[in-house]
N, C-alpha and C positions, 0 to 999 in steps of 0.2 A: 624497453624490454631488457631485464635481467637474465644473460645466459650464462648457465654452471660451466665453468673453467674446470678440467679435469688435474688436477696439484699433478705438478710431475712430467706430465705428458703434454703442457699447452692446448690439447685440444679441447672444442668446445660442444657442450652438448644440448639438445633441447630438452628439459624437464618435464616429462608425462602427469597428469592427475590420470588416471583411468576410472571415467565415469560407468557403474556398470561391471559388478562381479560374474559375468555370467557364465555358460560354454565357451563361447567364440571369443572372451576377452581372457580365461581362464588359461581353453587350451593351445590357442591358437594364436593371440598378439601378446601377451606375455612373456611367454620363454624366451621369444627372437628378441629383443628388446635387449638387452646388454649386446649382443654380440650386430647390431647396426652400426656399433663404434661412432654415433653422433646424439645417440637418444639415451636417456635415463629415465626411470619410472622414479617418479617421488612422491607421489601422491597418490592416494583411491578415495572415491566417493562409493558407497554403496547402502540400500537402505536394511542390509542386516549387519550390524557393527561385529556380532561375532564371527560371521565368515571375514568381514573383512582384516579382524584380525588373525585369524588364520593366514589368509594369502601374502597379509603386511609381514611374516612370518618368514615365506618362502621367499620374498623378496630383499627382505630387508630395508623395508619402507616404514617409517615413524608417524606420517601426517596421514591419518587417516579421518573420512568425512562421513554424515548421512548428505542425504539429499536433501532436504530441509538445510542443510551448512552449506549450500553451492555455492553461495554467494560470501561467504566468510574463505571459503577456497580459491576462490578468482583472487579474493584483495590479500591475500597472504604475503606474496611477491617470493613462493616457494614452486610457481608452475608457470612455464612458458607457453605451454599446451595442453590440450586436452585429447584423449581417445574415446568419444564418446561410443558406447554399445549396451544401451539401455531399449527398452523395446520401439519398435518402429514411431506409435504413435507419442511418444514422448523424446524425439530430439528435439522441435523447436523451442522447445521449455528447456534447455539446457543449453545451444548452440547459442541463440539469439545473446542471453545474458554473456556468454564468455566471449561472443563477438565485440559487445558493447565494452565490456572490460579491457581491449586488444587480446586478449586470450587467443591465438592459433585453434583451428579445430578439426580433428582428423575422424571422422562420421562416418558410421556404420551405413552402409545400402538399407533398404532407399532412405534419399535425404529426408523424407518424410512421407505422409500420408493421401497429401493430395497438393496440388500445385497450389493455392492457398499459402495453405503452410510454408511451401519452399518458394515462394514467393517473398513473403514474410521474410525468410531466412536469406535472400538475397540482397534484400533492402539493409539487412541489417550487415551482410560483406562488403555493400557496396561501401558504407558509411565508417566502417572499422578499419584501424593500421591491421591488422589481422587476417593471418590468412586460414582458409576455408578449403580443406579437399575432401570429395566423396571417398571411401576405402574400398575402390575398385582393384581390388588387389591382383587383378588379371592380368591388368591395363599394363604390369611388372613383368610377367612369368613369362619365361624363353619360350615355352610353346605357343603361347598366345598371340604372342610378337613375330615368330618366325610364319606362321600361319597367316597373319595381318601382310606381313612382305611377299610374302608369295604372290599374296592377291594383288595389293599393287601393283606387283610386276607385270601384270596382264597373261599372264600365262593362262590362267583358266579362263579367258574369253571373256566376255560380258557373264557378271558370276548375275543371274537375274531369277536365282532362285533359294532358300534359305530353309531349313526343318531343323528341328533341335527336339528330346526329348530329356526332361531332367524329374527324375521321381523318385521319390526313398518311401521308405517306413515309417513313419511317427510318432511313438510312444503316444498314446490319447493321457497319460499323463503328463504328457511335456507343456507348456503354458502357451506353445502353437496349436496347439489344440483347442485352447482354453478359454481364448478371447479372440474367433471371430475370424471373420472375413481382413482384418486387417493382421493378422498373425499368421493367415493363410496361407496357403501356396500361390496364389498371385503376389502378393505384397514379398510375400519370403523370397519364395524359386524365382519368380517369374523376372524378376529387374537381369538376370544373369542372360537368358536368352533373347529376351529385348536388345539388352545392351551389344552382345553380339552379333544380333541382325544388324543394330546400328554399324558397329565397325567393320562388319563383313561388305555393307553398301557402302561406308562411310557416307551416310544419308538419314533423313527422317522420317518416318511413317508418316503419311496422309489419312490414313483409314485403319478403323478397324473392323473387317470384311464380316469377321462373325467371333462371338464367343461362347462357346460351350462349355457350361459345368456341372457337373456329375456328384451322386455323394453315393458311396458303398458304408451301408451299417455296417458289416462287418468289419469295419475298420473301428470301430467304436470311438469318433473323433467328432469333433463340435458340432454344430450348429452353421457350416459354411460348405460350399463347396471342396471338396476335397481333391478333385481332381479337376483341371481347365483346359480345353483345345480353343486354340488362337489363330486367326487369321490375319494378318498384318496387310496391308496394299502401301510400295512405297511409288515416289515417284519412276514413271519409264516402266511402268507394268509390271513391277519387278514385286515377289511374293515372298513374306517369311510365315511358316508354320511352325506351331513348338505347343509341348503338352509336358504341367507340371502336376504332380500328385505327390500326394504323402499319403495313398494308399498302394503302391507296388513296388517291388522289389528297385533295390537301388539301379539306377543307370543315367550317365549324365554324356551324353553325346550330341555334333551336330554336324552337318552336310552343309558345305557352301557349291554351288552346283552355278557351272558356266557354260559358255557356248563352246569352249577347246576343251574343257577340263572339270575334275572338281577336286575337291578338300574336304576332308573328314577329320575331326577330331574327337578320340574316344580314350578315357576320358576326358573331358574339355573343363568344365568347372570346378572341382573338386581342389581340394588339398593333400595334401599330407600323402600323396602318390605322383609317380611316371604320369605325365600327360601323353597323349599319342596321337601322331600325325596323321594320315596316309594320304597321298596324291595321285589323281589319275589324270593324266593327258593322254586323253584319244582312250586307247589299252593301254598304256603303260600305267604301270602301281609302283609308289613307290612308299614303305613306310618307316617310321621313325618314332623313336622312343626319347621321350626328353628327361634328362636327369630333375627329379625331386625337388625342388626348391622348399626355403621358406618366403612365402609369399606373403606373409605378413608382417614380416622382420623386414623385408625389401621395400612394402610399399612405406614402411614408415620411415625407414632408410631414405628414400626418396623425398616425403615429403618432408623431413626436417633438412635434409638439405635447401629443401625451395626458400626454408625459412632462415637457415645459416648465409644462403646467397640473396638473399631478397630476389627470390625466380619465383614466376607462376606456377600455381601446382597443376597439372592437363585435370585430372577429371576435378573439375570444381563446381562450384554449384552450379551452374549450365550445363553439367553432366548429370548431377544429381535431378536436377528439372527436368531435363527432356526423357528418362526414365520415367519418371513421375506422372508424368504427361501420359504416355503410354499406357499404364496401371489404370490411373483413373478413365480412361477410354476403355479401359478393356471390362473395369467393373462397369460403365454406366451401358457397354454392350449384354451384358450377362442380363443386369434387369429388364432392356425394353427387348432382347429377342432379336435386332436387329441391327445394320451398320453403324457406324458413330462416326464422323468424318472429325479427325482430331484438328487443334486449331494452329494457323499458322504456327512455325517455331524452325530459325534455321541453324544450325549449329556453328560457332566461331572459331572451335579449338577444335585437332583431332591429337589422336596419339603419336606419340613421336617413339618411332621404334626403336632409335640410338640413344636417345638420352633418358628413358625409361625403362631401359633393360636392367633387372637384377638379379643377381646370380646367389645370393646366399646363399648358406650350406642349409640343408633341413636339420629342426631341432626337435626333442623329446618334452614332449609332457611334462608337467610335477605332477602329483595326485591332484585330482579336482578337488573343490571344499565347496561340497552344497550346490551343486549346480546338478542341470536337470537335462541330459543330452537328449538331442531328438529323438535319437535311436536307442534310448535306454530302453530295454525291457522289451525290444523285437531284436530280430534277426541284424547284426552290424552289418551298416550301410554306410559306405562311405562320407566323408563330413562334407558340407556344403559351404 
């Protein structure tokens, strides 16, 4: 692997392709990107050549690709990595080939569509010098992490019970609208509350107790549920419940509930704002405000370090899968009506709260070019 020497300063940086002009690569891992002080963007693939020369604009980026060229991008020997954020059901058709190439690949939630695929996508990490992390940008952010330590510490008792609620608005012109139950608010929202019962038990669901899904026409959105309530069963009797829609006003919080205590975080998943603590032992409340991060500039910060030190990245495809796993347990509960006992799966990595913490400063937007936010043309709702 060839990495960019920075003339002048000796340091060295990992070279980004950014697969995927969209919202969330536009507004959100973009701008933080110079200021990680180890990542450079050099490259875009996207398949409208004119947005992308727009954005190669604001960047000041020269190598730009379609999608049909992925493969003349991988063998350039001008990209160390990749940031893929292309829609859900199209990362193995992009990850696989830049694994096989060594390409580095830093992957939008979820790693894919159904454990299939991300199966597929692990056979192919296993076999590549190349490393592989999901962009669980959470996994980074001081509130996340402070919250994750609490619980450790046992203070709130055996925490054996979990609720989350995370819903916005959804433009029915936005392309989640457009294409399905895999665009949906399960595939979409849903991996963020999963994933958080996961590290609130730091454990894995056995069951999925029940799934409800709902559609409001007046939301004038596809052909899927639009709204979903979940019942999770993990080992030790221990319950998560959580409801995603993109038919009601924004709100993204969740309750970790124990036998001394509990934890609430409000908001919990979001960007581009104050996340918010509050703790209660016994009666006592205590709350807190965590300063703003960039949480996309951090996680990438992160992972090109893993690749500067040759260190594992935490959320990797074993984090990407065991979401996955969850997803498809929760659609094939929606069809039959009934429980789904999900299949063995134990987990090997957890988060490590010291060596994953990132503090970046939060960064501003450029103008978008041609992108299609969720919350276009309703009421702004926090981004997801």
């Amino acid at each position: 692997m060839s990495i960019l020497s920075v003339i002048g300063l000796g340091k060295e940086k990992i070279r980004y392709a950014i697969v995927g002009l969209g919202d969330i690569a536009q507004e959100a891992m973009m701008p933080g990107v110079e200021h990680t002080g180890n990542s450079v963007i050099t490259a875009l693939v996207s398949g409208d050549m004119k947005k992308a020369r727009q954005v190669a604009g604001q960047y000041h980026v020269e190598d730009l690709y379609t999608y049909e060229q992925f493969d003349q991008m991988l063998a350039s020997g001008k990209v160390d990595a990749i940031y893929l954020a292309t829609p859900n059901w199209r990362h193995a058709e992009f990850v696989i080939p830049a694994l096989k190439a060594g390409i580095h690949v830093l992957v939008e939630k979820p790693l894919e569509v159904s454990t299939e695929q991300c199966k597929a996508i692990a056979e192919a990490a296993k076999a590549s010098t190349a490393k592989l992390m999901v962009a669980y940008r959470l996994h980074f952010e001081p509130a996340t992490l402070a919250t994750i330590e609490r619980i450790r510490s046992g203070e709130l008792g055996d925490v054996i019970l979990f609720s989350s609620t995370f819903v916005q608005k959804v433009d029915p012109a936005n392309h989640r609208a457009r294409n399905g139950d895999e665009a949906g608010p399960i595939f979409d929202m849903g991996p963020y509350p999963i994933n958080a019962a996961r590290y609130v038990f730091e454990d894995e669901p056995i069951e999925v107790v029940s799934a409800v899904g709902v559609r409001h026409p007046d939301a004038g959105l596809g052909d899927f549920d639009d709204t979903v309530a979940v019942t999770l069963k993990f080992p030790r009797n221990r319950l998560a419940q959580f409801v995603v829609s993109y038919a009601a006003n924004a709100l993204d919080s969740f309750f970790a509930v124990g036998t001394r205590g509990s934890i609430a975080m409000q908001p919990c998943y979001t960007y581009g704002k104050s996340l918010g603590q509050t703790v209660t032992i016994g009666e006592d409340e205590s709350s807190r405000s965590f300063k703003n991060t960039d949480q996309f500039g951090g996680e990438m910060k992160y992972f090109s370090a893993c690749i500067l030190n040759d260190t594992h990245p935490e959320p990797d495809v074993e984090e990407g899968y065991a979401d996955v796993r969850v997803v498809e347990g929760i659609v094939k509960a929606l069809k039959s009506g009934g429980p789904v006992t999900l299949p063995p799966f134990a987990r090997t990595l957890r988060i490590d709260t010291n060596a994953q913490l990132e503090t970046l400063r939060a960064v501003k937007s450029p103008e978008l070019v041609d992108v299609s936010n969720p919350a276009a043309g309703v009421d702004k709702v926090p981004k997801n």
